[in-house]
N, C-alpha and C positions, 0 to 999 in steps of 0.2 A: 204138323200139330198147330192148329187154331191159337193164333198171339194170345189171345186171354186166359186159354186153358195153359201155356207155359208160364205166364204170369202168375200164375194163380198155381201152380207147382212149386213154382222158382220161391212163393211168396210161404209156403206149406214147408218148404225145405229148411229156408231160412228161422221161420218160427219152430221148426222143433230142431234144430242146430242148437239155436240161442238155450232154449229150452233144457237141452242134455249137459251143454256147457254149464248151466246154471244148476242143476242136479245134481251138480259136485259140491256144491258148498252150502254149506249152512249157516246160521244167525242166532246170535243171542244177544238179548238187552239186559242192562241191568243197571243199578242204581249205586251209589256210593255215599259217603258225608264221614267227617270225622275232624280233630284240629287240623290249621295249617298252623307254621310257625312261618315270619318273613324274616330274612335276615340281608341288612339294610344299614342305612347311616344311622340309624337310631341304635343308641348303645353301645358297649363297651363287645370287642369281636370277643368270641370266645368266651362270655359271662353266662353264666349258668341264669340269673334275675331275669340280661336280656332274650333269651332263648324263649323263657315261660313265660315271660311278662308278654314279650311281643307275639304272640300267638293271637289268633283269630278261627273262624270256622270256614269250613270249603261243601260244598255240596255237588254233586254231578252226576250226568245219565251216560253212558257210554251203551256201543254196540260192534259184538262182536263179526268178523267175518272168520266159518270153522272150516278148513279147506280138508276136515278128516271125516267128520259125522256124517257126512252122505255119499262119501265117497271111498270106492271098496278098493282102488288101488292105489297102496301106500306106499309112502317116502316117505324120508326123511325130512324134507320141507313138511309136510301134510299131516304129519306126527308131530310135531314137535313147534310149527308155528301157528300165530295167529296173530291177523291182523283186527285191531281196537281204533274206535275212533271215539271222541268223548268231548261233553258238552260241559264244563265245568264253572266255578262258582265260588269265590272267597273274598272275604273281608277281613283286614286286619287290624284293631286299634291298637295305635303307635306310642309311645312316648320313650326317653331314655333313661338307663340302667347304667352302672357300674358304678365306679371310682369315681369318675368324674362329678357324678350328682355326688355322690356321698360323701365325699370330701367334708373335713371340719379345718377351720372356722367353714361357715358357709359363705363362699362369697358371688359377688354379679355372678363371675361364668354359669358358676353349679345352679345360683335361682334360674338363669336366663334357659338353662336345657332343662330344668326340673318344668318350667311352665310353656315348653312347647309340646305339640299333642297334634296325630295326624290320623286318616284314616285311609286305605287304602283299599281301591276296589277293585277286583280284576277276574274277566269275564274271558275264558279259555274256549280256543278252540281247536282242535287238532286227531293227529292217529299217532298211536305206539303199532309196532311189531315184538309181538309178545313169544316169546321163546320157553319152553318150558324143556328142561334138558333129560330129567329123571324118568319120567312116567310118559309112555305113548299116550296122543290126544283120545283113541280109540278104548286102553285102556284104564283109561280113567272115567270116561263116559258111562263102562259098563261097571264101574267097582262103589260099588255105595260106603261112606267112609273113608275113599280115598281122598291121599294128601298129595297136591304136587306143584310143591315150588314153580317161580318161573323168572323170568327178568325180563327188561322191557326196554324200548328207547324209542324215542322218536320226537316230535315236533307239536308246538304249538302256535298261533297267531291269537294273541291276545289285547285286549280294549279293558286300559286301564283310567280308573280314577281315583289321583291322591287329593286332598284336601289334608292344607295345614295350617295350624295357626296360633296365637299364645296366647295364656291368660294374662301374660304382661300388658299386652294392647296390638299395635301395628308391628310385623314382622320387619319389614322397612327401616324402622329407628332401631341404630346401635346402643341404645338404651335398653332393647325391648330383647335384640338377638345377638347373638355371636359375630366379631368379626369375620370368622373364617365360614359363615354362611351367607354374610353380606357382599363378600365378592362376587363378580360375574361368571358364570359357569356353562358350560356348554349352551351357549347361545343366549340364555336367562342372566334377565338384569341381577340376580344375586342366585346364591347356590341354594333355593329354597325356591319352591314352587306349586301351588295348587291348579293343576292341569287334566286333562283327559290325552289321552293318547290309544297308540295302537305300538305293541311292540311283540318282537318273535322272541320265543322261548326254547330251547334245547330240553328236554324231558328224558328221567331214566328214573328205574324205579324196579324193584325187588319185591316177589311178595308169595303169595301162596294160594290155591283154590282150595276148596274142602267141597266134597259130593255131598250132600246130602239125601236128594232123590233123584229119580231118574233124568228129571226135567229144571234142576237149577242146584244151584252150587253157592257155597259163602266165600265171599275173598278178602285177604287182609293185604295191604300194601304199602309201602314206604315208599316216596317218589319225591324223588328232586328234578325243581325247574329251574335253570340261567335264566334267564333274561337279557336280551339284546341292551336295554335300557338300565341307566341308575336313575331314573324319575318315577319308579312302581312308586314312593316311598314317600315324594314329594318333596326330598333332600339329594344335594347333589355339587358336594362341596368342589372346586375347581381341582381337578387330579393332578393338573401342572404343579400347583403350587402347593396342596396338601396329599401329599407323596401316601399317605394312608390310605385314602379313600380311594384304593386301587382295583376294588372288584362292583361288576354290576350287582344290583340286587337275584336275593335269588330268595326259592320260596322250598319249605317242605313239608310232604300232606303225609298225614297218616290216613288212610282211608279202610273204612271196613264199609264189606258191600254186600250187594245180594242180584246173582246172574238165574235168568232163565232163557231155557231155553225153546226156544220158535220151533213150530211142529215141521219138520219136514222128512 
């Protein structure tokens, strides 16, 4: 056999290998937005004010990879996962909540947290492995009306930016801020910080699809993120010596969304 004519086989063989491989899965994109809440050194843990007050919005594009829709032999992997990858988007204006502002007489401490204010920006990047347990991925496809729960986990790499600062004046003067954020803290001349970074996220999240037509679906979702960092927040009191400040920041999105599906 003529070298070019096996080349040129070997080259035929390998392009429709890939090709069959790839005939097994299928694609969907889709959009999301709805509040996030951050929860952080701003405010009282557990205040119902700081929950609602410290909320912000989140926006995002995700896309699905569906190892069922094009694919006629089934498992249990292929029914029931899916792997998600998403491009997301949240902003949160900061300030503090609870007791501590509220407190009467009013004094320094309570004005010095009432007139700090921060913003925080964080720009996600990652994949969930999406599990749906109740409803085969096949079965759902073809049921117009169908509901089917599912739960989620996986990872994000995220570029964040806090900006903070007081209507007192300079953050710097213990006239302006708290002792227990003017000390030095993980690396930073005081426990208070307006920085950009890059930090990893832990991701999980519960939520539901709804069919509507043959070709896209509505989704609601609940999803909480760790975060590797306490600087999402641009607060970040020394944990050696403020025994409280014991958990990284962490975020969660309510998200309602809208999936279609890619012709294959």
């Amino acid at each position: 056999m003529p070298k070019h004519l096996f080349i040129t086989l070997f080259a035929l063989f390998g392009i429709s290998t890939a090709a069959t491989a790839q005939s097994d899965l299928a694609y969907e994109i889709g959009i999301y937005a709805g509040p996030v809440t951050l929860q952080s050194d701003f405010g009282q843990r557990h205040d119902v004010d700081t929950n609602v007050g410290n909320s912000g919005f989140g926006i995002g594009i995700m896309h699905f990879i569906n190892f069922s829709a094009a694919n006629n032999r089934e498992s249990f992997f292929t029914e029931h996962f899916k792997v998600r990858s998403d491009l997301s988007f949240s902003r949160t204006n900061l300030k503090h909540y609870g007791d501590w502002v509220d407190r009467k007489p009013d004094g320094l401490f309570a004005q010095q947290l009432k007139a700090v204010r921060a913003t925080s920006t964080v720009v996600g990047l990652g994949a969930q492995l999406e599990f749906s347990p109740f409803m085969k991925i096949h079965d759902f496809e073809n049921t117009i009306g169908g509901f089917s729960p599912y739960f989620a986990a996986g990872f994000q790499v995220n570029y964040y930016s806090a900006k903070i600062s007081s209507h007192l004046g300079n953050l710097s003067l213990p006239t302006v801020t708290p002792v227990k954020f003017l000390t030095p803290s993980d690396g930073r001349a005081h426990g208070f910080s307006s920085e950009n970074g890059v930090a990893l996220s832990a991701t999980g999240a519960v939520g539901f699809h709804y069919k509507i037509t043959t070709m896209s679906d509505l989704m609601f979702e609940t999803r909480f993120q760790m975060f590797s960092s306490d600087w999402i927040d641009g607060l970040n009191p020394n944990k050696d010596i403020y025994k409280e400040n014991k958990s990284n920041d962490w975020q969660v999105w309510f998200n309602f969304g809208y999936i279609y599906y890619l012709e294959f």
